[in-house]
C-alpha positions in Angstrom: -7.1 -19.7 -5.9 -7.0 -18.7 -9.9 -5.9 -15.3 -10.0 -6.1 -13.5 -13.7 -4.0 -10.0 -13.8 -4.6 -7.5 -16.4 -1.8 -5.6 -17.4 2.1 -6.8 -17.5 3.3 -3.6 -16.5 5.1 -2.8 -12.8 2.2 -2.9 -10.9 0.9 -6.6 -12.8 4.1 -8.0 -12.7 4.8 -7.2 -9.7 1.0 -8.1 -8.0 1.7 -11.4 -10.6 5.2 -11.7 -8.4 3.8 -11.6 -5.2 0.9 -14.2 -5.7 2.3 -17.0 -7.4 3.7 -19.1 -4.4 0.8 -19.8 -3.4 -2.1 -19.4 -6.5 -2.2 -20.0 -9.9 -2.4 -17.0 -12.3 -2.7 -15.7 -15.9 -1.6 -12.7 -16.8 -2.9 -10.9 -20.2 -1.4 -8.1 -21.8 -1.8 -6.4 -25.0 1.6 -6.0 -25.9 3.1 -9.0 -27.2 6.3 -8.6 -26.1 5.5 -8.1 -22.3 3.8 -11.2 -22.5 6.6 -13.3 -24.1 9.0 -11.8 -21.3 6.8 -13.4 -18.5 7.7 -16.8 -19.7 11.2 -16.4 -18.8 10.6 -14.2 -15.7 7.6 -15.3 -13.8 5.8 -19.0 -12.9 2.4 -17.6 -14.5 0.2 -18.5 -18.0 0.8 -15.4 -20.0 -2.0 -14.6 -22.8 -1.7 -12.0 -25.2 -5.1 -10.1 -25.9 -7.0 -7.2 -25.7 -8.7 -7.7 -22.0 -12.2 -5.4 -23.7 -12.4 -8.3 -25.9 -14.5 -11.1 -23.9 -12.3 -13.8 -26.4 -9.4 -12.9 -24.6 -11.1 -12.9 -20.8 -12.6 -16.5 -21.7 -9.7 -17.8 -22.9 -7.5 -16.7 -20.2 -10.8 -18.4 -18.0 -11.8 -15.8 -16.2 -15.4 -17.9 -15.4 -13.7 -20.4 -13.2 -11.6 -18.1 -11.7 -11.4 -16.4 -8.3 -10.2 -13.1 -8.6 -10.1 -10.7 -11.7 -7.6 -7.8 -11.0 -7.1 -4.9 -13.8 -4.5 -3.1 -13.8 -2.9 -1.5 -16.7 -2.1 1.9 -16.9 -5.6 3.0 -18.4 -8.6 3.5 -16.1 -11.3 3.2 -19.0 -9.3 -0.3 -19.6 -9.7 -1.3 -16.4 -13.4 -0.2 -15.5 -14.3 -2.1 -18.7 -13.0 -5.3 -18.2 -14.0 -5.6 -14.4 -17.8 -5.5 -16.1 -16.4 -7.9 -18.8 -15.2 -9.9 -16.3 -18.8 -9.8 -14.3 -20.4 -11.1 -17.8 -17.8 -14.3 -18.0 -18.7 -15.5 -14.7 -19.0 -14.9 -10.6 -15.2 -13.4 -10.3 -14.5 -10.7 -7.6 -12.9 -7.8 -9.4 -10.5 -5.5 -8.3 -10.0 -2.2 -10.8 -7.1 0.1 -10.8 -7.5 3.7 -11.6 -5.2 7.0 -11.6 -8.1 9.4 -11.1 -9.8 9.5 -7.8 -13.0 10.4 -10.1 -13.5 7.2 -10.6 -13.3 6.2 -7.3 -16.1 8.7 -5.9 -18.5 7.3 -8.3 -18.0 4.2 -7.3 -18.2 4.7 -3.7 -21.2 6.6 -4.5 -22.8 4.1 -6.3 -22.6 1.2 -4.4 -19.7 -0.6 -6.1 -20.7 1.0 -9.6 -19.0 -0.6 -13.3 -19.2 -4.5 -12.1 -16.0 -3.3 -10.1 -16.0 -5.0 -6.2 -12.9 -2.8 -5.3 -11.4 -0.2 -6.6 -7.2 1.3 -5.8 -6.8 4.7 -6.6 -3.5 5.5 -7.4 -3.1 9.1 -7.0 -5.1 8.9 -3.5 -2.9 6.0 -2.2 0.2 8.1 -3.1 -0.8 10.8 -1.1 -2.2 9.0 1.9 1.3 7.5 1.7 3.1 10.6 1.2 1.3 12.5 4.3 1.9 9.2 6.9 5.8 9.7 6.7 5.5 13.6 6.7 4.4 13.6 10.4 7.4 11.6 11.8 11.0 12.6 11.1 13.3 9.6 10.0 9.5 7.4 9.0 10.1 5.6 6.1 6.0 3.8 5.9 3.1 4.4 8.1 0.1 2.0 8.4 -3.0 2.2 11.0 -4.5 -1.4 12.5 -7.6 -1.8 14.5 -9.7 1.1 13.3 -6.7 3.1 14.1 -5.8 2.1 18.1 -2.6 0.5 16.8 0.0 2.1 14.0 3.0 0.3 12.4 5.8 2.5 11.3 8.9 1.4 9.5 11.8 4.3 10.7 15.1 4.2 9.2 18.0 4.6 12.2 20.1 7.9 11.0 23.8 8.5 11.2 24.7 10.2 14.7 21.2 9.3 16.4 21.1 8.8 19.8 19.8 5.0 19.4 22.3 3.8 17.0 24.4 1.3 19.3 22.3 1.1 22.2 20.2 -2.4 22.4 17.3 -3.4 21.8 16.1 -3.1 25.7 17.7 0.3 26.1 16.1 2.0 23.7 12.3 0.5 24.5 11.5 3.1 27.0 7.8 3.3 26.0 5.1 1.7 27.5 2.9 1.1 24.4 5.5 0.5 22.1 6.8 -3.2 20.5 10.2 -3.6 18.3 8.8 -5.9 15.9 11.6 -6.1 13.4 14.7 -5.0 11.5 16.0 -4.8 8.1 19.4 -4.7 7.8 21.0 -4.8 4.5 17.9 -6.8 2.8 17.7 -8.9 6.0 14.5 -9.4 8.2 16.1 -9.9 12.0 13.6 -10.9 14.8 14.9 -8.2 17.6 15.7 -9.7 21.1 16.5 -7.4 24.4 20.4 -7.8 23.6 19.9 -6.9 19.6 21.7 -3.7 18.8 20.3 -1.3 16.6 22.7 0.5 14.2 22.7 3.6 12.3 20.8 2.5 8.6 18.7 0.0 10.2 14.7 0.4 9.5 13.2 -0.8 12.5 9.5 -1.6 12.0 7.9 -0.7 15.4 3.9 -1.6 17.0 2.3 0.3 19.2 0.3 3.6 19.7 0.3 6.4 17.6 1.6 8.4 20.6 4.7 6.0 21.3 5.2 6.6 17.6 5.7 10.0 17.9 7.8 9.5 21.4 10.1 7.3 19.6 10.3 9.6 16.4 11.5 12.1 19.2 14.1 9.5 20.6 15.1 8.7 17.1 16.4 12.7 16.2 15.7 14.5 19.6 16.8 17.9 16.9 13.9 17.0 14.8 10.6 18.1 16.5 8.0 17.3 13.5 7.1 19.8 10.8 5.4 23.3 10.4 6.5 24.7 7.4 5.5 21.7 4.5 6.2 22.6 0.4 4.7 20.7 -2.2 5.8 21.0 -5.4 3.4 20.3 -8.1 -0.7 21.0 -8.2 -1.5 17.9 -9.9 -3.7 15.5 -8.5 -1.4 13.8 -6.4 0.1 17.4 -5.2 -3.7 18.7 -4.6 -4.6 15.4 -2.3 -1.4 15.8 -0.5 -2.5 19.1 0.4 -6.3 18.1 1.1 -5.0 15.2 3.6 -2.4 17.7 5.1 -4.5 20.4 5.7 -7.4 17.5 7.3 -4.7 17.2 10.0 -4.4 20.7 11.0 -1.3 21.7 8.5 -1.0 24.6 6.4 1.2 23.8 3.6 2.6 25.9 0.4 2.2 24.8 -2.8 4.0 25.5 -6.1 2.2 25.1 -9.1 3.5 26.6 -12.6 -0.3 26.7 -14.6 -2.5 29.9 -13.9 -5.2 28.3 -14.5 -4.6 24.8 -11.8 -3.0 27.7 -9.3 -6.7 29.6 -8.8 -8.2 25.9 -8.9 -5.7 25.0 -6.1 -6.0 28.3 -4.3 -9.8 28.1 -4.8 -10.3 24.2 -3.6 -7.0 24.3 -0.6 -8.5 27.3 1.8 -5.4 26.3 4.3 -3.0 26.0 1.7 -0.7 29.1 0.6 -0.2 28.6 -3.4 2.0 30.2 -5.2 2.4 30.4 -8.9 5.9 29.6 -10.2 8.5 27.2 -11.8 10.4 25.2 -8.7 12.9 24.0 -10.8 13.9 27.7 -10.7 16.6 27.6 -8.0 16.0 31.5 -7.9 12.0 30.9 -7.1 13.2 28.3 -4.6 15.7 30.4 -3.1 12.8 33.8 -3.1 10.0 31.6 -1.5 12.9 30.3 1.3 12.4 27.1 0.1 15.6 25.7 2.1 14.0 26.9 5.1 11.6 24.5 5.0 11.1 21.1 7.4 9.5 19.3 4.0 9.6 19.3 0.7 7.2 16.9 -1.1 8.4 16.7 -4.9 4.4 15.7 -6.8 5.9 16.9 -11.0 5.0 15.3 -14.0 8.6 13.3 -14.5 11.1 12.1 -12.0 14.0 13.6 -13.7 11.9 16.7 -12.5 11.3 15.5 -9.2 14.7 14.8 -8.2 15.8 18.1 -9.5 13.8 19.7 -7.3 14.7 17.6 -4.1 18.3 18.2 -5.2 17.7 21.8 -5.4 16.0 22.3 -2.0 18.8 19.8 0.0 21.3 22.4 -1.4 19.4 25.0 0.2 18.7 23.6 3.5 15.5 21.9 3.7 15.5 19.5 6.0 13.6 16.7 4.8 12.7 15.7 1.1 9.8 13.4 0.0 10.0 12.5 -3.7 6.8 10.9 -6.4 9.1 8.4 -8.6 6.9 7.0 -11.6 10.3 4.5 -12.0 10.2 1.5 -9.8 13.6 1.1 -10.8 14.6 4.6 -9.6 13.3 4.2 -6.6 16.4 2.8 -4.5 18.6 5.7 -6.8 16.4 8.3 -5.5 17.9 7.6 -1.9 20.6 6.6 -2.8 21.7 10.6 -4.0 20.1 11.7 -0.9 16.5 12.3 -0.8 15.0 10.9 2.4 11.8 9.1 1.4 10.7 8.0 -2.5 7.3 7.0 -3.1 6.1 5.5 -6.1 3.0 5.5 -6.9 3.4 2.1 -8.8 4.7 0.1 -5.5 1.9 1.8 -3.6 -0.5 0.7 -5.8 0.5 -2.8 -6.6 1.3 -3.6 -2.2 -2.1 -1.9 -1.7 -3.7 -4.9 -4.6 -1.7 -7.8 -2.6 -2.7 -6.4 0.6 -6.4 -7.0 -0.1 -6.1 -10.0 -1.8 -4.5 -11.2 1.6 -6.1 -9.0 3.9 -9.4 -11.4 3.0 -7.4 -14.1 4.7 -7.2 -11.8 7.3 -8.5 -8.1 9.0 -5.5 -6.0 7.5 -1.8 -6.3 6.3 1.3 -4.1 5.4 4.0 -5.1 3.2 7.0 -4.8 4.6 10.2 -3.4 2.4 8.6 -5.4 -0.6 7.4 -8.3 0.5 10.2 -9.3 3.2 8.0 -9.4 5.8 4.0 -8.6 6.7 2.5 -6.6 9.3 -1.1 -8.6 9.6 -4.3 -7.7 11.7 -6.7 -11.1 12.9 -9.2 -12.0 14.9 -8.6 -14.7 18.0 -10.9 -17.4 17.1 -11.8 -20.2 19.3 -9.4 -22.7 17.4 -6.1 -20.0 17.9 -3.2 -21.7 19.3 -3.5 -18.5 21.3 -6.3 -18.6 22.7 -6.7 -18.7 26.1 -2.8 -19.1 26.6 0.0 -16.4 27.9 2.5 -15.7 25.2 5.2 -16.9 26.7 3.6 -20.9 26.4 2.2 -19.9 22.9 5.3 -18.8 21.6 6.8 -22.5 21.8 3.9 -22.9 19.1 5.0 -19.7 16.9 6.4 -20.4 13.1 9.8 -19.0 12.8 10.0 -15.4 12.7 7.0 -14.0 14.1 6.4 -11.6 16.7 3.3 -10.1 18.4 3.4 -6.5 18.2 -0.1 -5.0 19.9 -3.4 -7.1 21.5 -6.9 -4.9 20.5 -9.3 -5.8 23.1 -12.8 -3.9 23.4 -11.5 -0.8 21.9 -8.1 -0.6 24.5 -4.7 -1.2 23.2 -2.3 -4.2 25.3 1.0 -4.3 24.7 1.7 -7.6 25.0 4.2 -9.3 27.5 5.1 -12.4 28.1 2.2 -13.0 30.9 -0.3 -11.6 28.6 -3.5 -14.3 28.0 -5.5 -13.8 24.7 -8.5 -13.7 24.2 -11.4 -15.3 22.1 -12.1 -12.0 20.2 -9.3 -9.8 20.5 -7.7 -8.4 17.8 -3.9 -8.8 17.4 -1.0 -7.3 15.3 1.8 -9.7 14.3 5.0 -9.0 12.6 5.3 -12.0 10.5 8.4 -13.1 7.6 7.0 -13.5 4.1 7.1 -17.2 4.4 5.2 -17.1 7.8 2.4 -15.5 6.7 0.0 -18.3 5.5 0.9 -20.5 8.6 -0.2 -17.4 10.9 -2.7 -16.5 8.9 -4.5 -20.3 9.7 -3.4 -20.8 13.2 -3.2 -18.3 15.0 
């Protein structure tokens, strides 16, 4: 498949990154620079140009090609080349855009601007932000058949009552599968004798239920949280709140503007907002900030942000969720101790390769980028599975893979070794990055 990106920032380059095993792509940029940096970094045709221009789109060929994906940092940018694109040629276009504005109009109007598919970035962040909130020690949270089966990534803590027990003592749940574990950058395939140690993130398949069960198992001390404080109204802070208070929580939110504090108060009538500076340790310390079980850091700038997290550790909270803009500061971020850094750029760039997989397939999650894939498909009548228990298929299986959950007629299966699947069910495999196209066309 030809692929052209636009934009050579974090989310293009590393989209670009992610697609170039296995399809060609250009890459156009603006900024000269950028694109002379992709010759040395990335197996791609760079182009410098202005992607409004529709020179640059037909040189860089976007009418023989595929997929059109735009994804610089400016929405207007992106919106208007996706209907360039349309002009040059029959190219599915994917548009990036901060503002979830954007994104209502175009759900409104039936896939408005020439754009097929649209990422939000500000709504991904939050919908990632409020998945991990509900589970102590979650590091990622991803639903699979229309929400009957949920993946979760959890991160093993020092002192838990799991670390050092195997793989078979610690599955006590019925509807529950150990797909996976990264261990220092390392994807392991768990087996019954595997032991799981503290700083392991165990990617586990199942029910939502079992999720929370094994959350529980994971820090029996931790029993899920009722006092939530976000920190910022902006838009990712607001649709933090908005999904939060959807699922029955009433959070407190700090916002420093008069003005975006009676907007907030006015639009979030579950959410307590209070008008203030929270990089003021005294406000922190006056609102009882430390006596919090989360503290979601949404500010303008991540020197901001960890601040804040820094701030409300000190003081006792238990659990701190940070918005990094810096890929690159992601991995400091928990390094100095806050529990869960989200970046809005990663989010946004998995949730782009996710969909331009996902056609391959019903759904994916990236796993600890790109290590390993969480995919959703349909048995077909050609499926080495079909009509086979696991135990034979798995003689058939690429290295690596593991099935997590079996969807069948709206019931969840967790599969066994005995388990025959069906023409028509729907199955969630944990696959290594360099299994998923072989899974993907066989099974």
């Amino acid at each position: 498949m030809r692929i052209v990106i636009v934009g050579a920032g974090e989310v293009g380059s590393t989209t670009a990154e992610s697609l170039t095993d296995e399809h060609d792509v250009v890459v156009v940029d603006i900024d000269s620079e950028r694109v002379e940096s992709l010759n040395y970094e990335l197996d791609v045709l760079p182009i410098q140009g202005d992607a409004t221009d529709i020179d640059t789109l037909e040189e860089a060929g976007v009418g023989e090609s595929d997929l059109f994906i735009a994804s610089t940092d400016d929405d207007e940018t992106n919106i208007i080349s996706c209907g360039i694109a349309n002009i040059c040629g029959d190219v599915f276009t994917i548009a990036r855009t901060k503002s979830p504005k954007y994104l209502r109009s175009w759900e409104r109007g039936k896939h408005a601007f020439g754009v097929d598919f649209m990422v939000c970035t500000d709504l991904l962040t939050a919908e990632a932000i409020v998945g991990v909130t509900g589970l102590p020690m979650a590091q990622d949270v991803d639903t699979f058949a229309d929400g009957l089966v949920q993946m979760t990534e959890f991160e093993i803590p020092e002192g838990s009552p799991v670390a050092d027990q195997t793989v078979a003592e610690a599955d006590r749940f019925d509807s529950l599968t150990f797909a996976g574990i990264i261990r220092e950058d390392e994807v392991i395939v768990p087996r019954g004798t595997t032991v799981l140690r503290a700083g392991d993130d165990v990617v586990a398949i199942g029910s939502p239920e079992s999720m929370r069960d094994f959350s529980a198992s994971i820090a029996p001390e931790d029993t899920g949280p009722s006092d939530i404080v976000i920190v910022g109204g902006g838009e990712i802070g607001f649709q933090t709140a908005r999904l939060l208070e959807e699922r029955d929580f009433s959070p407190r939110l700090i916002e420093r503007d008069d003005e975006r504090a009676r907007w907030l108060a006015e639009q979030l009538p579950r959410t307590t907002v209070l008008k203030g500076d929270a990089t003021d340790q005294d406000l922190l310390t006056q609102e009882n900030v430390g006596g919090a079980d989360v503290l979601v850091a949404a500010l303008e700038n991540d020197q901001q942000n960890l601040l804040v997290t820094l701030l409300a550790g000190r003081l006792g909270t238990k659990r701190s969720i940070a918005v990094v803009e810096s890929v690159d500061f992601v991995d400091l971020f928990e390094t100095v101790g806050v529990d869960v850094a989200v970046s809005p750029r990663n989010v946004t760039a998995e949730e782009i390769t996710r969909f331009t997989r996902s056609r391959r397939t019903e759904n994916v999650a990236i796993i600890e980028g790109d290590q390993a894939e969480v995919i959703e498909l349909e048995i077909g009548p050609d499926s080495i599975l079909v009509d086979r228990p696991i135990r034979e298929a798995a003689t058939d299986f690429p290295e690596g893979v593991v099935i997590g959950a079996i969807a069948r007629d709206g019931t969840l299966i967790t599969p066994r070794g005995d388990t025959v699947v069906q023409e028509g069910d729907h199955i969630i495999v944990f696959a290594e990055a360099e299994a998923f196209t072989e899974v993907a066309e066989r099974m």
